[in-house]
Steps between C-alpha positions, in 0.01 A plus 500: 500500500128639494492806291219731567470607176569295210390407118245269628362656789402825309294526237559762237259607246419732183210666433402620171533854521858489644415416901818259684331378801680305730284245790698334781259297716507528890203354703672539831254794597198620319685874350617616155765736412473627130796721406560639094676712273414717206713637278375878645828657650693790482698422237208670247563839647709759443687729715258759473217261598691320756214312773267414241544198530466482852207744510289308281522175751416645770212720347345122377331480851349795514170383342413287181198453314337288754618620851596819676866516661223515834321102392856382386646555845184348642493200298891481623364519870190284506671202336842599685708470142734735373598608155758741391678683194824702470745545215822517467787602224461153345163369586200568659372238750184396671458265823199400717427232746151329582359183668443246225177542519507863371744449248306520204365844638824661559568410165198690378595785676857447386339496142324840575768709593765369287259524208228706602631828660359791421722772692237724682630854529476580834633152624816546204520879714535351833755267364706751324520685819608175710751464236644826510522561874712199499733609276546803668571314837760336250666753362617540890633166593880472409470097375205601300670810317843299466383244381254695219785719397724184421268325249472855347872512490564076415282481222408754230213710424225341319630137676233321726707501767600860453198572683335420881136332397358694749572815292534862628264773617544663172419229303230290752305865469472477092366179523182554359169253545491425135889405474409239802220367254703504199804341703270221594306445195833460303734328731267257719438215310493139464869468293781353772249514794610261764233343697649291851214333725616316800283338772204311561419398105472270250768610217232455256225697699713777524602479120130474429380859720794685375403429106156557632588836638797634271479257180276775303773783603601646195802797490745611262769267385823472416635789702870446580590380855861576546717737701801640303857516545666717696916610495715496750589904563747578327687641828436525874222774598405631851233722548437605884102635574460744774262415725486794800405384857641133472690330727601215318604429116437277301715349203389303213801351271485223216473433138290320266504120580331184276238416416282202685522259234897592411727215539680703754240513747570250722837589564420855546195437764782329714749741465242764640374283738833445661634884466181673646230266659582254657466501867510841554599613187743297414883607415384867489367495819763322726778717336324825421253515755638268836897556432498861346210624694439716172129450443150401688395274244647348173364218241549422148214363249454381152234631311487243218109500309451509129760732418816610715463609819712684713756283743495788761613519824334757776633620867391801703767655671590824726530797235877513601565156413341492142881520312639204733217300459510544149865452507486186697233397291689495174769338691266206570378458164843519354627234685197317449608540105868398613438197693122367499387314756601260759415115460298548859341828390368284180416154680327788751318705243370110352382413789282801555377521182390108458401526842274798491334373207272276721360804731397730167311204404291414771172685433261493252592870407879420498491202276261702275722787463820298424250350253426796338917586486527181321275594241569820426948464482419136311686334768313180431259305740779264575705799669415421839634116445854650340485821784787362688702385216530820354629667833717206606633474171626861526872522560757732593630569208180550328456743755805693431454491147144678585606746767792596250286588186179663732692665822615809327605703703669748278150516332316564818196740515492674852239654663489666824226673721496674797581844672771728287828473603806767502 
């Protein structure tokens, strides 16, 4: 079987001041997707500074040394390349396309605002105000606010994931210019940068430009990379957010999950796969959507990054459903817990997931981001040749075993919003 992406068809390489970057050759058309990773997220906040993180990517466009935000966006459009940053609770991360023949340039200007920015005032201004007018559109939709109130409620203050990374009006507006410096200056660096170039390249061109551009990047090292712990709550909690004027509610439900790189995993991503997505939505939808006609929408997903995410499930439902949705909900996962799965639902769920695997890979930017996954959870560049193995290998009672220990629903944090009820 031809693997797209394999030991020997990627070349992986060190630089000096801490750099991974990752080349995978493809001369079928004459573009180049770069995609990276710093070690830059939310995770170096605290609740009181909560969007930092986020803030400070997106300010890293707004001008550097050498260009206005103005010449960036023209260099952008006269070469017809992109290049992008954002951060999230974990990382922040950069992308950009170009023609080969601009490569080298985008990765000058990629050098320039990832290195280079020099966060203009009235620029960082507009931002802010971009920034806050979308959290206050937020703060009205009922996922939004249901699902922001549970990881307040699922993990603890002070936790990573206690906090959204876009942050709050509150905070966003105490955000001042010279934290956004200081956040950058002390947190963007070379240390566990991931580097993934794939296109129209030699490997060892494209080693060569990024040492050329990033090798004399020097930053602060030895800053810990890790996302701690979190407990299970000690008991089930429900908290339901009044939102006047809606129509519809929204309910968020879950509990910390595993980790990406826990031996768990596997099992887990299939038993969420089968209970709320497939087709539509899997078991939660046929029985709580199509046979109890309870809700308008219902899924389940598995947050699993450095640290614990939530395994959550969401549904929006008519305000005077919320309680039988919820109840039929916890019926659902409790016999989930009880019985598993079916042997079709997992030869199903294998299917779709080896299956699928082919489609996220067909672009440039799709094999560079599962690149960049691969690198960052140490899931080795040999992952894509064992993929299938470690889904088909999954079994049912692996699955059980998983579902028993992390579908606790007499742990469950519940969160509902939507217009009061009597």
């Amino acid at each position: 079987m031809t693997h797209p992406i394999t030991p020997e068809n990627v070349t992986r390489a060190e630089l000096s001041n801490g750099i991974t970057a990752l080349v995978k050759e493809n001369h079928t058309n004459a573009s180049i997707s770069l995609r990276g990773r710093l070690r830059a997220g939310g995770m170096y906040e605290t609740d009181a500074t909560a969007g930092l993180a986020s803030f400070t990517a997106s300010s890293l466009q707004r001008g550097t040394r050498k260009y206005t935000f103005q010449k960036l966006n023209e260099l952008y459009d006269n070469a017809g390349m992109s290049f992008s940053a954002a951060a999230g609770t974990e990382t922040a991360s950069f992308g950009g396309k170009a023609l080969t023949e601009d490569f080298e340039a985008l990765l000058e200007i990629a050098g320039q605002v990832l290195l280079q920015p020099v966060f203009p005032s009235a620029e960082i201004e507009k931002l802010r105000g971009q920034i806050i007018t979308n959290l206050r559109e937020a703060q009205d939709d009922t996922r939004y606010v249901a699902w922001t109130t549970f990881e307040e409620l699922a993990y603890p203050p002070g936790h990573p994931y206690h906090r959204t990374s876009d942050g709050t009006e509150a905070t966003v507006k105490k955000l001042t210019r010279a934290k956004l410096a200081e956040f950058h200056a002390k947190y963007f660096r070379p240390e566990g940068a991931i580097f993934v170039i794939v296109g129209d390249i030699e490997a060892q061109k494209a080693i060569e430009l990024v040492a050329n551009h990033f090798g004399g990047w020097k930053g602060k090292k030895n800053v810990p990379f890790l996302i701690p712990d979190a407990p299970f709550a000690a008991r089930a909690l429900r908290r339901d957010v009044p939102l006047p004027g809606k129509i519809q509610a929204d309910v968020v439900l879950g509990y910390p999950g595993v980790k990406r790189n826990d031996r768990a995993f596997y099992a887990l991503r299939t038993a969420d796969l089968i209970f709320g997505q497939l087709g539509l939505s899997g078991r939660l939808g046929e029985i709580v959507r199509d046979q109890l006609g309870l809700c308008y929408y219902v899924y389940s997903t598995l947050n699993a990054g450095l640290g614990a995410g939530a395994w959550m499930i969401g549904t929006g439902v008519n305000p005077r459903n919320v309680d039988a949705a919820i109840e039929a909900i916890g019926n659902q996962v409790q016999r989930l817990r009880a019985e598993g799965v079916t042997a079709d639902e997992l030869a199903h769920a294998q299917d779709y997931l080896t299956g699928s695997l082919a489609l996220r890979l067909e672009t440039n930017d799709g094999v560079a981001a599962m690149l960049a996954d691969m690198e960052l959870y140490s899931l080795g560049m040999d992952y894509i040749v064992r993929y299938a193995d470690l889904f088909r290998s999954v079994t049912r009672a692996q699955i059980l075993e998983a579902v028993e220990q992390y579908a606790r629903w007499e742990d469950a944090v519940i969160v509902t919003a939507g217009p009061a009820m009597d």
